[in-house]
ROSE-4610 file (N, C-alpha, C; in Angstrom, 1 decimal, always signed):
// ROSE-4610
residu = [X/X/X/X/X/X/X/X/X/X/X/X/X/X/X/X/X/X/X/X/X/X/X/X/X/X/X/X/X/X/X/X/X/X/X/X/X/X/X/X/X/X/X/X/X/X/X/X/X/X/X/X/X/X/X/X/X/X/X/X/X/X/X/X/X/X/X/X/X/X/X/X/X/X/X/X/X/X/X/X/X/X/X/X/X/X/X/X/X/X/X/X/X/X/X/X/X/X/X/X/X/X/X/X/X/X/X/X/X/X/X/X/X/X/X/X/X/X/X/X/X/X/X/X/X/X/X/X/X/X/X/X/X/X/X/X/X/X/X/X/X/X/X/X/X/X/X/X/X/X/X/X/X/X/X/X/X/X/X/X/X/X/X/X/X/X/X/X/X/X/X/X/X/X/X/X/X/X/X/X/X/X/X/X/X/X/X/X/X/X/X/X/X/X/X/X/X/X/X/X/X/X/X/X/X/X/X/X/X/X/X/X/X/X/X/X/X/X/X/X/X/X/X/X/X/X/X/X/X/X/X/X/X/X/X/X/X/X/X/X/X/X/X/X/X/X/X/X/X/X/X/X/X/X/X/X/X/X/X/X/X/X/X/X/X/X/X/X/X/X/X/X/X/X/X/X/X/X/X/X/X/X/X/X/X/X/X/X/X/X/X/X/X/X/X/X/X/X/X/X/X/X/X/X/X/X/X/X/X/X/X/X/X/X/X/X/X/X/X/X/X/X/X/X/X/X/X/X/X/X/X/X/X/X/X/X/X/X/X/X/X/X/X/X/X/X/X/X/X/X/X/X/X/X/X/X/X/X/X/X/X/X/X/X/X/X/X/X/X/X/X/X/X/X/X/X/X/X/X/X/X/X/X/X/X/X/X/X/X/X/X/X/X/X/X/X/X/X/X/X/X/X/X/X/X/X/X/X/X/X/X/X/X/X/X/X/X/X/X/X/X/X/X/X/X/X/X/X/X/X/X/X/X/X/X/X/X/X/X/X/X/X/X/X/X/X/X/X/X/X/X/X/X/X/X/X/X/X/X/X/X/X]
num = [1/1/1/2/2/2/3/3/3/4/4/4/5/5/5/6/6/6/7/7/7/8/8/8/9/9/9/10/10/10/11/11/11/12/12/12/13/13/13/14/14/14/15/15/15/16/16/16/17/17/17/18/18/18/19/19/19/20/20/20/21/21/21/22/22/22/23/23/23/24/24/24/25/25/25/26/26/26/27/27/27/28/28/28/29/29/29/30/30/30/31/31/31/32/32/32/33/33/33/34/34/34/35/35/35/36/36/36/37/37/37/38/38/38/39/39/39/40/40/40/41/41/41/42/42/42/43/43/43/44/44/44/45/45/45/46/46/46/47/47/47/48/48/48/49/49/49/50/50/50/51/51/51/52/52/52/53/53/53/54/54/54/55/55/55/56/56/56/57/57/57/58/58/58/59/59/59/60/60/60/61/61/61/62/62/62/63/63/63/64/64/64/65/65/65/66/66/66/67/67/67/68/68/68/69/69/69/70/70/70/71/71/71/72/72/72/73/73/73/74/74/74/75/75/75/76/76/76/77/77/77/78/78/78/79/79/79/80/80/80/81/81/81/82/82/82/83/83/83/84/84/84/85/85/85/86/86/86/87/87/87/88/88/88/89/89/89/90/90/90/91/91/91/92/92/92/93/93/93/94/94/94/95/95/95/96/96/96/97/97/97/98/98/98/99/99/99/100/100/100/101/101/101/102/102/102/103/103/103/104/104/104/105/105/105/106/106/106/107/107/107/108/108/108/109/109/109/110/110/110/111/111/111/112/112/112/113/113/113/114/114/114/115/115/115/116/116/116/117/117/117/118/118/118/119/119/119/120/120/120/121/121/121/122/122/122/123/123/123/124/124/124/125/125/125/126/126/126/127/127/127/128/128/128/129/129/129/130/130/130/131/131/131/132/132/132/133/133/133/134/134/134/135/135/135/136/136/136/137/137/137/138/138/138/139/139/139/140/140/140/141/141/141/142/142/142/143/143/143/144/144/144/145/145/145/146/146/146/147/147/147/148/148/148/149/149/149/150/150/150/151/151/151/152/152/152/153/153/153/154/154/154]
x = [+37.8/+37.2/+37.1/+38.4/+38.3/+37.1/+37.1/+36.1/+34.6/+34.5/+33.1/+32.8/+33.6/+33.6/+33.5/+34.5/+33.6/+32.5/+32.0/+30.9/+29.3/+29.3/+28.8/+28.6/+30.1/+29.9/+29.8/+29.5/+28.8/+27.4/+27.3/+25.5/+25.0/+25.7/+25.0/+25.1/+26.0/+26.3/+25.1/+24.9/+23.7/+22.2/+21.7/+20.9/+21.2/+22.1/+21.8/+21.4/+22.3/+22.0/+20.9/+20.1/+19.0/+17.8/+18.0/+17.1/+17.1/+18.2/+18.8/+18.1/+18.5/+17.7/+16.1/+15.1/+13.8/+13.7/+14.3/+13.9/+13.8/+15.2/+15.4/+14.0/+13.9/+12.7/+11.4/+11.2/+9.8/+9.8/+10.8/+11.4/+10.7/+11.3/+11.7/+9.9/+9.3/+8.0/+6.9/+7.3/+6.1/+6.5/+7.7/+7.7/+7.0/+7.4/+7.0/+5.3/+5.0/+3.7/+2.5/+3.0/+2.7/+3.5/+4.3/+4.6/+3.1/+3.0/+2.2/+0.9/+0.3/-0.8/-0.8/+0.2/+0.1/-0.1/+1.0/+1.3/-0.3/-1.4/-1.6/-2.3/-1.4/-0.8/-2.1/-2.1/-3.1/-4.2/-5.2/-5.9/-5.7/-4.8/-4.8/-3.1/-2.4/-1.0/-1.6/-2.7/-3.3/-3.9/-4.4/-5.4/-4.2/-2.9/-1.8/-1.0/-0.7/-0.1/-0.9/-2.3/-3.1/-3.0/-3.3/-2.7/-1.7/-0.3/+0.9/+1.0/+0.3/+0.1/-0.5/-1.8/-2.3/-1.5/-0.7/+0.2/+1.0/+1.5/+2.6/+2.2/+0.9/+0.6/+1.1/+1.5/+1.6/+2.9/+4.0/+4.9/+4.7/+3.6/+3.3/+3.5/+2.7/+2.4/+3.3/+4.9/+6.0/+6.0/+5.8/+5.6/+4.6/+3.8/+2.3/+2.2/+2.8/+3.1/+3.7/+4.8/+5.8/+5.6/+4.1/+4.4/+2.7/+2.3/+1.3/+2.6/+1.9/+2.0/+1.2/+1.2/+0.1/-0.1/+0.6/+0.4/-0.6/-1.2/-2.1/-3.4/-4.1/-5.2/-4.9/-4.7/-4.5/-5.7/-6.6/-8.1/-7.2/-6.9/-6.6/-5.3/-4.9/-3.5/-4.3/-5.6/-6.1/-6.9/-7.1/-8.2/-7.6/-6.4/-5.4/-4.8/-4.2/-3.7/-4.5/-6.0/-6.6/-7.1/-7.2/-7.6/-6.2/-4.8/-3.9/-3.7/-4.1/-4.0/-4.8/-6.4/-7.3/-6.9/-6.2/-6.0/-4.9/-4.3/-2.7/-3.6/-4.5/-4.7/-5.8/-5.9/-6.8/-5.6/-4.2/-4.0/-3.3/-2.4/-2.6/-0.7/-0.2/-1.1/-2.0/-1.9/-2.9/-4.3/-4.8/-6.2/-6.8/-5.6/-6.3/-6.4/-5.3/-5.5/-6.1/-7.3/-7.5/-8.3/-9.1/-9.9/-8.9/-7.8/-7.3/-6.4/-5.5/-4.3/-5.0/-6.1/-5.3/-7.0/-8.3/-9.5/-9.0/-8.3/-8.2/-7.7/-6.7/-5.7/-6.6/-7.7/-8.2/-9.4/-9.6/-11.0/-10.5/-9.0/-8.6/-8.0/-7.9/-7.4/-8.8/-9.9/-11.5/-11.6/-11.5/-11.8/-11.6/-10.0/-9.1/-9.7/-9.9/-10.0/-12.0/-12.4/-14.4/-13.7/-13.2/-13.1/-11.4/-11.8/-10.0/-9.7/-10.8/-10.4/-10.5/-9.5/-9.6/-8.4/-8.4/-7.7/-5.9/-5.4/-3.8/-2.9/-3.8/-3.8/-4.1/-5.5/-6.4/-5.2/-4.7/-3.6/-2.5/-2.2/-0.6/-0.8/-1.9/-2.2/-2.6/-3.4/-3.4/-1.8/-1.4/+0.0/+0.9/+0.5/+1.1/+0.6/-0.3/-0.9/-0.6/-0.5/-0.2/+1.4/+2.3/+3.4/+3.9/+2.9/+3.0/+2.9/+1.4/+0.8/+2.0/+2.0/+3.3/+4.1/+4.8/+5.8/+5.5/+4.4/+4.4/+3.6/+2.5/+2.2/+3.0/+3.0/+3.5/+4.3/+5.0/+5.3/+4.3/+3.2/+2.4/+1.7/+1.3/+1.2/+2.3/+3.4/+4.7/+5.9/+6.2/+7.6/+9.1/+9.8/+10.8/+11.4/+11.8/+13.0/+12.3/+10.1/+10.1/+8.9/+10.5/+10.0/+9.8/+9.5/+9.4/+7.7/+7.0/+5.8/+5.2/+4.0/+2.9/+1.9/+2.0/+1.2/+2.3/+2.7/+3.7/+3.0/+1.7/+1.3/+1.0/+1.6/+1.4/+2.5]
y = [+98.6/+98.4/+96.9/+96.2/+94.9/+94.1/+94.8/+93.5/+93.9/+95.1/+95.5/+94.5/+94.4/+93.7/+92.4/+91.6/+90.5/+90.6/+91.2/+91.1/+91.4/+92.0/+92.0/+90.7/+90.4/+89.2/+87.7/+87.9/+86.8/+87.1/+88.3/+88.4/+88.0/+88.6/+87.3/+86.2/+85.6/+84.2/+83.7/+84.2/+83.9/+83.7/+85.0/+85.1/+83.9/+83.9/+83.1/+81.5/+81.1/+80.1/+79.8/+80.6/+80.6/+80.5/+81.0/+81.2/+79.6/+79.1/+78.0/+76.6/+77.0/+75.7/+75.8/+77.3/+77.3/+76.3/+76.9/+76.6/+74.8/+74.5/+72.7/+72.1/+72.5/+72.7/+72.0/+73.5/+73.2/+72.1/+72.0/+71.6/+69.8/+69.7/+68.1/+67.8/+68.7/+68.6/+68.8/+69.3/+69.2/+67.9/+67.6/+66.7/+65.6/+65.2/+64.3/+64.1/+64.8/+65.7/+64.8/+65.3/+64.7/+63.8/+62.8/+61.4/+60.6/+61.3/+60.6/+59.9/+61.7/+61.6/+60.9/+60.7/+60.2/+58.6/+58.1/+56.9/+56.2/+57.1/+56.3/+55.7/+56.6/+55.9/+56.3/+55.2/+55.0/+56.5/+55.9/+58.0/+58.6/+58.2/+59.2/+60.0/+59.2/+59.7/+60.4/+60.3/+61.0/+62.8/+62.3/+63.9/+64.8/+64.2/+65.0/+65.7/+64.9/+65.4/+66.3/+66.3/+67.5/+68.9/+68.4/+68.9/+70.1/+69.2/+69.5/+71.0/+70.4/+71.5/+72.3/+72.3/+73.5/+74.5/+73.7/+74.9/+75.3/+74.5/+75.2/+76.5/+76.4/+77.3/+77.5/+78.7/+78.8/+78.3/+77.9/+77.3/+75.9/+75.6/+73.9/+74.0/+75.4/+75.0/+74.5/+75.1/+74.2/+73.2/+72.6/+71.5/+70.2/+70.7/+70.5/+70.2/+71.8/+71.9/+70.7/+70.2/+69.4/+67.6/+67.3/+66.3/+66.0/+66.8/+66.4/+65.4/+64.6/+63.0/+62.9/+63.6/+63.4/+61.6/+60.5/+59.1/+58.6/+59.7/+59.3/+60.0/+59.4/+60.8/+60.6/+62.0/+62.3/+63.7/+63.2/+63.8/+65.0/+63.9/+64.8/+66.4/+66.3/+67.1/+68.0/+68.2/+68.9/+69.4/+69.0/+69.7/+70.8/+70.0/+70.7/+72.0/+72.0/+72.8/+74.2/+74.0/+75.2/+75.4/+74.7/+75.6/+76.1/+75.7/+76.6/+77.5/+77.5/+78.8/+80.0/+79.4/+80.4/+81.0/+80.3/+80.7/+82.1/+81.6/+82.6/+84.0/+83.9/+84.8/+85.7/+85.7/+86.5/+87.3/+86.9/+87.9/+89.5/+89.9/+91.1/+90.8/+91.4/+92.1/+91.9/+90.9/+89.7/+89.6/+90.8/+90.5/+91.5/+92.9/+94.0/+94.0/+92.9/+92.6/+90.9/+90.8/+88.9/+89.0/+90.0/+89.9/+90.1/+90.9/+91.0/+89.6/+89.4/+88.6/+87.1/+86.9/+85.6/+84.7/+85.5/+84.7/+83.9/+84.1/+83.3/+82.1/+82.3/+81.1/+80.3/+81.0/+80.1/+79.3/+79.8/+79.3/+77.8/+78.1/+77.0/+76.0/+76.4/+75.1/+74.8/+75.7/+74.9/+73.6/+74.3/+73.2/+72.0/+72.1/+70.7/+70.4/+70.9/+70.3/+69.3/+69.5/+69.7/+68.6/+68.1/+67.5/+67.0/+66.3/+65.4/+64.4/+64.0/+62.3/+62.9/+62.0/+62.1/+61.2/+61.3/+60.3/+60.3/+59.6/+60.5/+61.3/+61.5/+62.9/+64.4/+63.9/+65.4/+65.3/+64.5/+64.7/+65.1/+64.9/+65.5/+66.4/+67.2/+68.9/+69.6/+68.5/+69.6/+70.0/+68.9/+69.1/+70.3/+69.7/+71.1/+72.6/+72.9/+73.5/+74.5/+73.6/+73.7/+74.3/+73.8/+74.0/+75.5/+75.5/+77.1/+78.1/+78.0/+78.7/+79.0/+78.0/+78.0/+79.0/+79.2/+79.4/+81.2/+81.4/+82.6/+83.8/+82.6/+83.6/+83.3/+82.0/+80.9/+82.4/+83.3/+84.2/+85.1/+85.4/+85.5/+85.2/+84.3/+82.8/+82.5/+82.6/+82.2/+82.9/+83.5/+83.8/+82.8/+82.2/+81.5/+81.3/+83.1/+83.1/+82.7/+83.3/+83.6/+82.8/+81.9/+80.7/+81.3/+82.1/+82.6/+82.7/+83.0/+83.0/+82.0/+81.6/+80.5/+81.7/+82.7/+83.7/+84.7/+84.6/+85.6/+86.7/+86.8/+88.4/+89.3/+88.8/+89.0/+89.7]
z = [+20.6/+19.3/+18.9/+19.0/+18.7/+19.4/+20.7/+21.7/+21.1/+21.0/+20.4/+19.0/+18.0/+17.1/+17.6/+18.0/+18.8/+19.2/+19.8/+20.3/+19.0/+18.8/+17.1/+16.3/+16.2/+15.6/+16.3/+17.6/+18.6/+18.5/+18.2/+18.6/+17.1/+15.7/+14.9/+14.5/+15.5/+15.5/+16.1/+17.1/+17.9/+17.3/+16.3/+15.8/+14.6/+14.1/+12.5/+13.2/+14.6/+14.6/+15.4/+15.8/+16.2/+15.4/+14.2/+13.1/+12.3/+12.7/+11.2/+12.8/+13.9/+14.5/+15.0/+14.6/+14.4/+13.5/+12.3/+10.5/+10.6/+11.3/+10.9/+12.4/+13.4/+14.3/+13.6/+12.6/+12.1/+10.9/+10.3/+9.5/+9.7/+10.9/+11.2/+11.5/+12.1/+12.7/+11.6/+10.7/+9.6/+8.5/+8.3/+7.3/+7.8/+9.4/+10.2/+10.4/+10.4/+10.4/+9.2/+8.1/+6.5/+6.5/+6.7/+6.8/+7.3/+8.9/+9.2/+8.8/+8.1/+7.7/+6.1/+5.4/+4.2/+4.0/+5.4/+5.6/+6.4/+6.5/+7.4/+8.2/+9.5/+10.7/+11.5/+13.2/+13.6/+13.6/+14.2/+14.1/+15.2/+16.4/+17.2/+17.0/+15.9/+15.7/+14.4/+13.8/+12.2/+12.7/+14.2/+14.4/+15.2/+15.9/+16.7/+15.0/+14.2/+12.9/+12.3/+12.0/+11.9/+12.7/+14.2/+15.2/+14.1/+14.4/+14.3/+12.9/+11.8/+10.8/+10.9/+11.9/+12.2/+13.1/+13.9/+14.6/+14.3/+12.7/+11.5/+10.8/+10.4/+9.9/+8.3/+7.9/+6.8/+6.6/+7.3/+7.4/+7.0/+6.9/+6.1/+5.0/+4.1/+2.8/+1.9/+2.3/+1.3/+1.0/+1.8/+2.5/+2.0/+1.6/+1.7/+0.0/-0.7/-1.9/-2.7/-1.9/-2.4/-2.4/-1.6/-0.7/-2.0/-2.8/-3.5/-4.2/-4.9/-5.7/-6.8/-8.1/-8.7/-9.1/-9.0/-9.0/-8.0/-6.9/-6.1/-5.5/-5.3/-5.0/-3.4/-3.3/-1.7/-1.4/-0.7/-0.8/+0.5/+1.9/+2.9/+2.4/+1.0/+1.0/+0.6/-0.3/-0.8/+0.2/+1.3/+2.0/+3.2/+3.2/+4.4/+3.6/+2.1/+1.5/+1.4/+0.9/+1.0/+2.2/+3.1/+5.0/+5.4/+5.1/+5.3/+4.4/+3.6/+2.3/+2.9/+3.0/+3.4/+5.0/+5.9/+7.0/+6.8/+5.7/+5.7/+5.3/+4.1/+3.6/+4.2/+5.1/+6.3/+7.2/+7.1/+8.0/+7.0/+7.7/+7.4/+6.7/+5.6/+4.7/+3.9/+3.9/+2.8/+3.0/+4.0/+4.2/+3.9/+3.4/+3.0/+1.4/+0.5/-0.6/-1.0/-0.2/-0.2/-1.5/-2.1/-3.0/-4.4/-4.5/-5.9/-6.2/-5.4/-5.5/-5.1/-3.9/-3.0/-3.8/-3.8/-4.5/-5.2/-6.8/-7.6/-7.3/-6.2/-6.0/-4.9/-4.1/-3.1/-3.4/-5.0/-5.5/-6.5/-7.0/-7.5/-6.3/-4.9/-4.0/-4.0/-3.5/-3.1/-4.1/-5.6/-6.6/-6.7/-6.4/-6.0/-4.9/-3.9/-2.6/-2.2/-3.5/-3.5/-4.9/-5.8/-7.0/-6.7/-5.8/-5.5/-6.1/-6.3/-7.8/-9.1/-9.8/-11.1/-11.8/-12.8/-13.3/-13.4/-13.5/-13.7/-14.2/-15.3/-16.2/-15.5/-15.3/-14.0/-13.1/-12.3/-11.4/-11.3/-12.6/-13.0/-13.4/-14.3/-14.6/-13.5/-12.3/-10.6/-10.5/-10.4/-10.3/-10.5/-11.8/-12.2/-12.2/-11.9/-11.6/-10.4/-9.3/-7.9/-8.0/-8.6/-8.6/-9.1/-10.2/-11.5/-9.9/-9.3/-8.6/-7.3/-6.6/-5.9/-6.1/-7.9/-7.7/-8.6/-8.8/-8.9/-7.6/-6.5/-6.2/-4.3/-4.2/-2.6/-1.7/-2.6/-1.6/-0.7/-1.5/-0.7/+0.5/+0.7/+2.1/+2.9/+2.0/+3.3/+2.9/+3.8/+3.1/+4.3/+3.0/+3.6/+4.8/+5.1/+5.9/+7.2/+6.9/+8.4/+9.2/+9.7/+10.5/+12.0/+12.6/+13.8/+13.8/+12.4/+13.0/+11.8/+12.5/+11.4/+11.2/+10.7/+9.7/+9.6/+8.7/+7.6/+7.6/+7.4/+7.5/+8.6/+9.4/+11.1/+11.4]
């Protein structure tokens, strides 16, 4: 009985810390990711960091969410935000509900993403905006825990 117990609790030793070095994984690779592209940096380290988000997937948008600035117009945050939005919300389950729940929220990234200047006022109401949204509907698009796949609805 004891060894079986051990053993149990080696195997979710295994899993948690397998889960916790995905998570820091994608973690290190997307912030890195949006460093790049914010900072920048030359265009063949700017189109691998693109790269990099697209094969994050919905796993960026935290990310992505967080890394808006309303003190700055960042045209590329807005354009990347809603092609990973709209990517997420095509798969499943989110593709059998994309008209009730995910439209409204993909027509207000278009907006931002089609009307990216504006003054620092317009920026800090995107802002805020983004963040409201985020934080009532973001579970939709990504869920937290699950860093094993770049489409949560999959």
């Amino acid at each position: 009985m004891k060894a079986a117990v051990c053993w149990v609790l080696a195997a979710i030793l295994v899993v948690v810390l397998g889960w916790f070095g995905l998570f820091l994984y994608w973690h290190v690779r997307i912030r890195r990711a949006i460093q790049t592209i914010d900072l920048h940096a030359n265009p063949d380290d700017v189109d691998r960091a693109y790269a990099e988000l697209s094969s994050a997937g919905c796993r960026s948008l935290p990310y992505l969410v967080g890394a808006v600035d309303p003190e700055r117009e960042q045209s590329w945050i807005w354009r990347t935000l809603h092609r990973t939005a709209a990517e997420a919300s095509l798969t499943e389950p989110m593709g059998s509900m994309h008209d009730v729940r995910c439209s409204p929220s993909l027509e207000m990234l278009e907006g931002f993403r089609v009307h990216w200047t504006g003054s620092p006022a317009v920026r800090r109401e995107r802002h805020a905006r983004i963040l409201a949204w985020w934080k009532s509907d973001g579970f939709l698009y990504h869920r937290w825990w699950c860093v094993w796949s770049s489409r949560c609805g999959s």
